[in-house]
C-alpha positions in Angstrom: -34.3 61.8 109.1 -31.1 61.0 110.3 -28.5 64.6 108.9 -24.7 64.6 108.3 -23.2 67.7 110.5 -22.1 70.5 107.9 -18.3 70.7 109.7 -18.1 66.3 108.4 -19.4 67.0 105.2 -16.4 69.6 105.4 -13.5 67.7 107.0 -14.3 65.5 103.6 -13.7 68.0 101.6 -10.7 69.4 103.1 -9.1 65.9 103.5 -9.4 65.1 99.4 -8.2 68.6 99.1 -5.1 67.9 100.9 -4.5 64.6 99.1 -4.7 66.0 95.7 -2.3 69.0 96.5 0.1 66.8 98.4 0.9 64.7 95.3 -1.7 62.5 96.0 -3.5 62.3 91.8 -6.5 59.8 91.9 -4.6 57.8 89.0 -2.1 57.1 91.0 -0.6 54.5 88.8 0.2 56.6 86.2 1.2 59.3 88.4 4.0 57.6 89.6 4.4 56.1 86.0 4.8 59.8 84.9 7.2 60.6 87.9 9.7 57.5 87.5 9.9 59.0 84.0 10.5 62.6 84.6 13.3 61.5 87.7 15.4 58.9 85.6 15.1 60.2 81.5 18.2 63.3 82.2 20.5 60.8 84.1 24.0 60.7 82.6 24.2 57.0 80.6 20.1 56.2 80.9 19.1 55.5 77.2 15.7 55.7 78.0 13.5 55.2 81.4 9.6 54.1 80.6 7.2 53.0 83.2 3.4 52.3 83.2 1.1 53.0 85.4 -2.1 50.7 87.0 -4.6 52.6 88.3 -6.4 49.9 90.9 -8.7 52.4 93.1 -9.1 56.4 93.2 -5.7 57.2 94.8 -4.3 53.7 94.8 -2.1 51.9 92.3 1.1 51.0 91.0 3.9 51.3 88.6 6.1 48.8 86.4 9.1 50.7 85.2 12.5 49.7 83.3 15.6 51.7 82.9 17.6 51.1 80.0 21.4 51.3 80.4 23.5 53.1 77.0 25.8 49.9 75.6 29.4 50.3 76.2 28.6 51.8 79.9 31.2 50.2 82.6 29.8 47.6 84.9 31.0 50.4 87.8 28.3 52.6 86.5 25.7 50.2 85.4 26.2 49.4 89.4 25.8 53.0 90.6 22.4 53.1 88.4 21.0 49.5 89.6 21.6 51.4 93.2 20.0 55.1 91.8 16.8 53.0 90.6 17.1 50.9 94.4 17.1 53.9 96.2 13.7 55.2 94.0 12.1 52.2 94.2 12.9 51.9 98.6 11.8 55.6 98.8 8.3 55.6 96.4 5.9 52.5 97.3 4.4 50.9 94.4 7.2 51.1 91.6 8.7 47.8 90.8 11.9 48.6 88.2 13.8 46.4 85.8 17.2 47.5 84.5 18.8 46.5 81.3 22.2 46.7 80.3 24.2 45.4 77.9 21.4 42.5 76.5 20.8 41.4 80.2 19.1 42.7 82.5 18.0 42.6 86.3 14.7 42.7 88.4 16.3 45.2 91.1 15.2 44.8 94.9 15.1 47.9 97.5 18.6 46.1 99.0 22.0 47.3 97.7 23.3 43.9 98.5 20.5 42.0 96.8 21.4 44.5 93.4 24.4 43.7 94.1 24.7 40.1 94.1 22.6 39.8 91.2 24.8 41.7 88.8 27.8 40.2 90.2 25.9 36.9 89.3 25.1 38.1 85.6 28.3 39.3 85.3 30.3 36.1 86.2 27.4 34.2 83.6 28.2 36.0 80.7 31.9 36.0 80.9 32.1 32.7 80.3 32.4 31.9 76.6 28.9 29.5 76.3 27.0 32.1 78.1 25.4 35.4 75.7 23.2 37.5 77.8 21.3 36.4 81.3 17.9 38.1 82.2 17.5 37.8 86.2 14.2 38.5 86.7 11.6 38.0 89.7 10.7 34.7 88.7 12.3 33.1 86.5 15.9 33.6 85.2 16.9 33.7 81.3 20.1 32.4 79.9 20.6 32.8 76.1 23.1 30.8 74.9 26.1 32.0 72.6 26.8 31.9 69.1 27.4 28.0 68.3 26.2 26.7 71.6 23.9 23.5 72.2 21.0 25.7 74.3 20.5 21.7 75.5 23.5 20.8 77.2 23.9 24.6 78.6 20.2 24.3 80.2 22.3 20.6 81.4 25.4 22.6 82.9 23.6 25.0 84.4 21.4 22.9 86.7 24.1 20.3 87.4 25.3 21.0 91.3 28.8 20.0 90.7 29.0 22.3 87.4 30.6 25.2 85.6 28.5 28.1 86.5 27.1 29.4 89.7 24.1 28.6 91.7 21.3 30.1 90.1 18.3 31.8 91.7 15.1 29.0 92.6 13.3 30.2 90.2 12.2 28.6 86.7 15.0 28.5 84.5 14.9 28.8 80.5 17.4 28.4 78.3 17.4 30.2 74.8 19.5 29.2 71.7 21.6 32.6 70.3 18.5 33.2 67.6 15.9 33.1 70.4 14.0 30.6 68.3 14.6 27.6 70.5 14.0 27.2 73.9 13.9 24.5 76.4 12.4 25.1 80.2 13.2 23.9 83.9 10.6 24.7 85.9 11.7 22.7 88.9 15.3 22.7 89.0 15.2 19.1 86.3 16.0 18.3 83.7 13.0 17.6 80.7 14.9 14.4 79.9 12.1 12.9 77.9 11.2 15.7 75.9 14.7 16.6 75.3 15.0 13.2 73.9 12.3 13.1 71.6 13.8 16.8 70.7 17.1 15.7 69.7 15.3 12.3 67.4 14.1 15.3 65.4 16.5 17.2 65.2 18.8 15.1 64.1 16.5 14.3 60.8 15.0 18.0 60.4 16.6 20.9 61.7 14.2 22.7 63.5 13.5 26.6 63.1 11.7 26.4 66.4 10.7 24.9 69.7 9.7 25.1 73.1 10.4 22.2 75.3 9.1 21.7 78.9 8.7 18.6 81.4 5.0 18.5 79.8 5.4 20.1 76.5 7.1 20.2 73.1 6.0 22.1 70.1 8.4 21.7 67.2 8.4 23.4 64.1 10.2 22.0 61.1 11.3 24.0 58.0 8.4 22.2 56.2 5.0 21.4 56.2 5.1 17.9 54.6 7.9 16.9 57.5 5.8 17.5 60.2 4.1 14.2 60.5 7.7 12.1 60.1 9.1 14.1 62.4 6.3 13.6 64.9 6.8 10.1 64.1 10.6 10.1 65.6 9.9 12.4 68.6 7.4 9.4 69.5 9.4 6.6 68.7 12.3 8.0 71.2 9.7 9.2 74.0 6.6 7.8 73.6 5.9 9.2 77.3 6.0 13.0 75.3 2.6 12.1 72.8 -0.1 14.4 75.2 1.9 17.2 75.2 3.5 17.1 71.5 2.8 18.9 68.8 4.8 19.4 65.6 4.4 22.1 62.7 5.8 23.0 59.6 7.0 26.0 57.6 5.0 28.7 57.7 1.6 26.7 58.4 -0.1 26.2 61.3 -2.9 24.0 61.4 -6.4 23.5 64.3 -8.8 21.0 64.1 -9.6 17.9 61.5 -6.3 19.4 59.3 -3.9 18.7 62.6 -4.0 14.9 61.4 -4.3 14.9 57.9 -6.6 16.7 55.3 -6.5 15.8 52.0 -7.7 19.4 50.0 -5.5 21.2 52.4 -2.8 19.4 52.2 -2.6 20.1 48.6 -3.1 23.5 49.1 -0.8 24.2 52.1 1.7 22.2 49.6 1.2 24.1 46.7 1.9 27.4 48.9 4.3 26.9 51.6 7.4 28.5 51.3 6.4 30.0 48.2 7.7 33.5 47.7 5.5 36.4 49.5 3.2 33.7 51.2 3.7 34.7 54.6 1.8 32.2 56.9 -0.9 29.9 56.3 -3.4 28.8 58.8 -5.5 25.4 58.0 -9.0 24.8 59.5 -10.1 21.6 57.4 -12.9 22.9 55.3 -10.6 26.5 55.2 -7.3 27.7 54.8 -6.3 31.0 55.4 -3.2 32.3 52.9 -1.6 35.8 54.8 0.0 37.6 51.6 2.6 40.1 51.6 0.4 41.9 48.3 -2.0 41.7 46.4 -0.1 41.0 43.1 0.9 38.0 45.2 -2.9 37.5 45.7 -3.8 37.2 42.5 -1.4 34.6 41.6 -2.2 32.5 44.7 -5.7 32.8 43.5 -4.5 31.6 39.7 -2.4 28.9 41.5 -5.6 27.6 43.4 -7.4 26.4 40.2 -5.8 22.9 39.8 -6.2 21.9 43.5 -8.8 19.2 44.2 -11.6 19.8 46.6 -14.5 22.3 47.8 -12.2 24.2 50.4 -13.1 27.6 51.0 -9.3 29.9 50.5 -9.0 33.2 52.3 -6.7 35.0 51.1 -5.5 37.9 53.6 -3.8 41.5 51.5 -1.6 43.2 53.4 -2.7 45.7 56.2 -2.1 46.7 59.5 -1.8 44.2 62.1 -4.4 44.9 65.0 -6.1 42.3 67.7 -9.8 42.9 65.8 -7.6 41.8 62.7 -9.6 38.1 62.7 -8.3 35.4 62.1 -5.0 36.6 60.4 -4.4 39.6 62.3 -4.5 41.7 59.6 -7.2 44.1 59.1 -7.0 45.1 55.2 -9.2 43.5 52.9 -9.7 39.8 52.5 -11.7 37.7 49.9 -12.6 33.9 49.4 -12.3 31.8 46.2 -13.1 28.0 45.9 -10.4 25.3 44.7 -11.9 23.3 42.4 -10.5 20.5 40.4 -9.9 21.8 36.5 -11.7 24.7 37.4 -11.2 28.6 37.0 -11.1 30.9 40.0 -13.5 32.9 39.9 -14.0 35.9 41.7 -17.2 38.3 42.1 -16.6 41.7 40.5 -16.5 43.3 44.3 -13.3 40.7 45.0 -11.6 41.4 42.0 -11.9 45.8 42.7 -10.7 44.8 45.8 -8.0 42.6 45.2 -6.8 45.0 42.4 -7.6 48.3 44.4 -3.9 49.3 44.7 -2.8 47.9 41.5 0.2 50.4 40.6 -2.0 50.6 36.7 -5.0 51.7 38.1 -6.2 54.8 39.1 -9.7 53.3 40.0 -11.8 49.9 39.9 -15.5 50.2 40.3 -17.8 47.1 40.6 -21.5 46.6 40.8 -24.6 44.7 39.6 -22.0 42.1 37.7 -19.8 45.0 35.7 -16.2 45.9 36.2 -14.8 49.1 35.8 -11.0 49.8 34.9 -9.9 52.8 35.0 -6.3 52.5 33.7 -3.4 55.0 34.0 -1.5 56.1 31.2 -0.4 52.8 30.0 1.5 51.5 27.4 -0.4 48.4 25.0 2.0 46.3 26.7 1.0 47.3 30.6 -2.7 47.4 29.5 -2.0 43.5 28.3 0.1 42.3 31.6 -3.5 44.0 33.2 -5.6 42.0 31.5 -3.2 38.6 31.6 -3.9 39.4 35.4 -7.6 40.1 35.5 -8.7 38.1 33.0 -8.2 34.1 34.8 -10.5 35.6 37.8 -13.7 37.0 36.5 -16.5 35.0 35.3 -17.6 35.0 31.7 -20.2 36.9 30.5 -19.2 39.5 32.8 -19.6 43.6 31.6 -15.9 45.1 31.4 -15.8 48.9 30.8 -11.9 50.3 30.5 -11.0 53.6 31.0 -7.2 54.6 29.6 -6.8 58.2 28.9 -8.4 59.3 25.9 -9.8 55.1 25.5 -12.9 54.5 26.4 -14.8 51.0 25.4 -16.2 47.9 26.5 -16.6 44.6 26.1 -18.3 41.5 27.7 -16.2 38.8 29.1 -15.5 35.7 26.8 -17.3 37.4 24.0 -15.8 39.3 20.5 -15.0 43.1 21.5 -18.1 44.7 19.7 -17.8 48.6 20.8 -19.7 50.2 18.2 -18.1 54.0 20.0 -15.0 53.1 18.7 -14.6 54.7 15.4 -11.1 55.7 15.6 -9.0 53.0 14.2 -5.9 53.1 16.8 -8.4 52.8 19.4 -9.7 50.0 18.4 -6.7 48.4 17.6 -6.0 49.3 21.5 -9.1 48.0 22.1 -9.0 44.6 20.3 -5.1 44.2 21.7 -6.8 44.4 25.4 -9.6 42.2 24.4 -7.0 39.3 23.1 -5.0 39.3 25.9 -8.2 39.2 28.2 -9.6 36.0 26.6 -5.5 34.4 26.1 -5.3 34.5 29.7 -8.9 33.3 30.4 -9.8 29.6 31.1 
């Protein structure tokens, strides 16, 4: 048996000892994350300093920091800071720092001159008048056009050799419009003069409220849905070189599979809803649409709206919630339900998606559900709330359902599509409460 002398096994020791009290932590990442923090967040005209760490091995990693400059500072001292994060960044291995000043910002190098250079070349960007901010980064460069400015012909200017503005870095190039929204991409010092083309036939037709547009791709987006197929129809007839890498969507709805063409249920639907009030995006699968709402009052009346829509496709409608990655398909992770849209037909909910969808109704205090019965326990209400509830309720649950409502001292039930026969209810006012409910409830159903 082969031993490991005691004095190695202790040199071992000793040397991680020494590495750990020298500054050495075993997440070194963050350490120096932590450290970039701590030596920038106290300088005089820093707004903030943040960094994160990436911990690759035990005692190994790096850092990606940015320094963010107060607005209003003087280019003198943005220039003294670009040379204070140079300095860090030359003297601590590992940290790779972006500064931001003023809208723009710069990827800064362990060389003054390098810094320097770069600023001077933001500097001289954005004071002409087409130019609005410039980011001036590793590997690509940035350039957001100004207020009123064709993004286009400014993408144009700046790669033309005998132009306006100076040489820019060899780097891919993008060019923003002033809202951010559209943006059109050089990634080889060109021009995209097909897809720009088949851009401008659009735009000229329907204004776009996005785009992205590179040598091999344009994605549009139109105001409206029911555009989109026109205005895929110019972008071809101007470039027809552009049709692999096009693609062209409308309002609020974004669309996968057998409804990118054409689908006839969900095109009704995605009609019917887009750019309705508190519909905030709508995603069509063919056989399913998914309806993100911004509540669940606007829920219900999606849900109502459904019912004289044409087809077997399954709706999802998406309540608000928080927006997290394990959110599905929406994003949103509160609770979701599906209803059917059938030609003439109610919808019809189960009694679990109507507690759900009514959970946070400001009129209840509670909604219970179970074994085909619906429990509403009612605030304080008025006979007028208590009717708006049951004008809401009523279109979505299926007759011959149990309905038990709860309303302070008002207790009685009924069963869904049938004459209010409470024999509890001796008191005359409550039963005129009662009977009010039970009207509205079967005005409102279909």
């Amino acid at each position: 048996m082969r031993r490991t002398p005691r004095r190695a096994g202790a040199l071992v020791t000793a040397l991680c000892l020494a590495l750990v009290a020298g500054g050495c932590a075993v997440n070194a990442g963050s350490a120096k994350a932590d450290a970039f923090e701590r030596h920038f967040e106290d300088v005089p005209d820093v707004a903030a300093a943040s960094a994160g760490g990436t911990n690759d091995l035990p005692f190994v990693g790096s850092a990606t920091a940015t320094v963010e400059i107060a607005p209003g500072t003087s280019r003198e001292r943005v220039a003294e800071i670009v040379h204070l994060v140079g300095e860090y960044q030359h003297d601590h291995s590992g940290v790779v720092s972006t500064v931001e000043f003023d809208g723009s910002s710069i990827a800064v190098a362990d060389k003054a001159a390098t810094n320097d250079a770069d600023l001077a070349l933001v500097h001289a960007l954005v004071d002409t008048p087409e130019v609005g901010t410039v980011q001036l980064l590793a590997r690509e460069t940035v350039v957001t056009a100004a207020p009123g400015v064709s993004f286009t012909m400014l993408l144009e200017d700046l790669l033309r050799a005998d132009g306006p503005y100076p040489v820019l870095p060899d780097v891919e190039l993008s060019v923003l419009d002033s809202t951010g929204s559209l943006e059109v991409v050089s990634e080889d010092g060109t021009v995209p003069v097909e897809p720009l083309a088949a851009f401008h036939a659009i735009a000229a037709v329907f204004p776009p409220v996005g785009a992205e547009i590179s040598a091999d791709r344009l994605r549009v987006r139109v105001a409206h849905d029911a555009d989109r197929l026109a205005a895929r129809d110019l972008a071809l007839a101007a470039a027809p070189s552009v049709a692999e890498g096009l693609r062209v969507d409308g309002g609020n709805v974004e669309r996968f599979g057998a409804s990118e063409e054409t689908d006839a249920t969900a095109d009704l639907i995605v009609l019917a809803l887009d750019g309705r009030p508190g519909v905030e995006w709508i995603k069509a699968y063919g056989d399913e649409v998914v309806v993100t709402v911004d509540s669940l009052e606007t829920a219900q009346s999606v849900a109502e709206g459904l019912t004289a829509l044409a087809g077997g496709t399954t709706v999802r409608i998406v309540s608000p919630g928080t927006w997290s990655p394990e959110g599905g398909e929406s994003g949103y992770t509160g609770p979701s339900f599906d209803v059917m849209a059938h030609q003439g037909e109610p919808t019809l909910l189960s009694v679990d998606q109507v507690a759900m969808l009514f959970s946070e109704h400001p009129l209840l205090d509670e909604v219970e559900s179970g074994a085909d019965r619906l429990v509403l326990d009612i605030d304080e209400a008025t006979t007028r709330d208590r009717a708006a509830l049951a004008t809401a309720v009523a279109p979505l649950v299926a007759p011959g359902t149990d309905v038990s409502v709860r309303s302070g001292s008002l207790w009685f039930s009924f069963v869904a599509g049938q004459p209010l026969a409470d024999e509890h209810l001796d008191d005359r006012g409550e039963r005129r409460a009662a009977q009010d409910f039970v009207d509205a409830w079967d005005a409102a159903a279909r």
